[in-house]
C-alpha positions in Angstrom: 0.8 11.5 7.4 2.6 9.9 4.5 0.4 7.9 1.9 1.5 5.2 -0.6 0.3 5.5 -3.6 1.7 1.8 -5.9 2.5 1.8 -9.6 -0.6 2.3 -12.1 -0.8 0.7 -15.3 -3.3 2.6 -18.4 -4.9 0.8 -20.7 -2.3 1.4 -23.5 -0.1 -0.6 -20.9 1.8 2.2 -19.6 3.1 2.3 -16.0 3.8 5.4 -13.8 5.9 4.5 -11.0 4.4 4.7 -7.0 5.7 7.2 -4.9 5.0 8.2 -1.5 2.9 11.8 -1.2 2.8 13.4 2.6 3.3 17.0 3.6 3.4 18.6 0.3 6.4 16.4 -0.9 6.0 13.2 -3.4 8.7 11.1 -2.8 9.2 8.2 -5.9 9.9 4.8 -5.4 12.2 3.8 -8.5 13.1 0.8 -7.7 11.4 -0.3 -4.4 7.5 0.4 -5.1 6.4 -3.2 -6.1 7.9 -4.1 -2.9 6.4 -1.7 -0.7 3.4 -2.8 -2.3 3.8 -6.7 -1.7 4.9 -5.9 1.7 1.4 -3.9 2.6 -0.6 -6.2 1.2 1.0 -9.0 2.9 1.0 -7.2 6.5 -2.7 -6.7 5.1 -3.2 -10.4 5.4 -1.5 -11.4 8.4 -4.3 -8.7 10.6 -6.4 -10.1 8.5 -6.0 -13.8 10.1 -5.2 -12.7 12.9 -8.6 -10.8 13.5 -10.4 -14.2 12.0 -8.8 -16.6 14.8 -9.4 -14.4 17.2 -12.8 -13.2 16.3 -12.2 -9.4 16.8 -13.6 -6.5 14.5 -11.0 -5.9 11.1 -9.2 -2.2 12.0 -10.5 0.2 9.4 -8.2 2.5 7.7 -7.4 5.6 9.3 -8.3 4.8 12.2 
């Protein structure tokens, strides 16, 4: 199982990029990890809807 893991900004203001961590490997994402982010959270919000209109349980994570 791969997991995202999305930039990270310290207090000085400092970001370290997001990568992608699964089997032992980290994998960075240069140039795409904002939009990997913005992707999940929208996919995020459309199951989101969906499970409002039709009045089903949310999925939980890992499951």
């Amino acid at each position: 199982m791969w997991l995202f893991v999305p930039d990270r900004r310290n207090p000085a203001g400092d970001v370290r990029t997001g990568y992608l961590s699964g089997n032992g490997e980290r994998v960075v994402l240069q140039h795409c990890s904002r939009l990997l982010a913005d992707f999940l959270r929208t996919i995020r919000q459309i199951e989101e809807d969906f499970t409002a209109r039709c009045g089903a349980e949310p999925a939980q994570a890992g499951a």
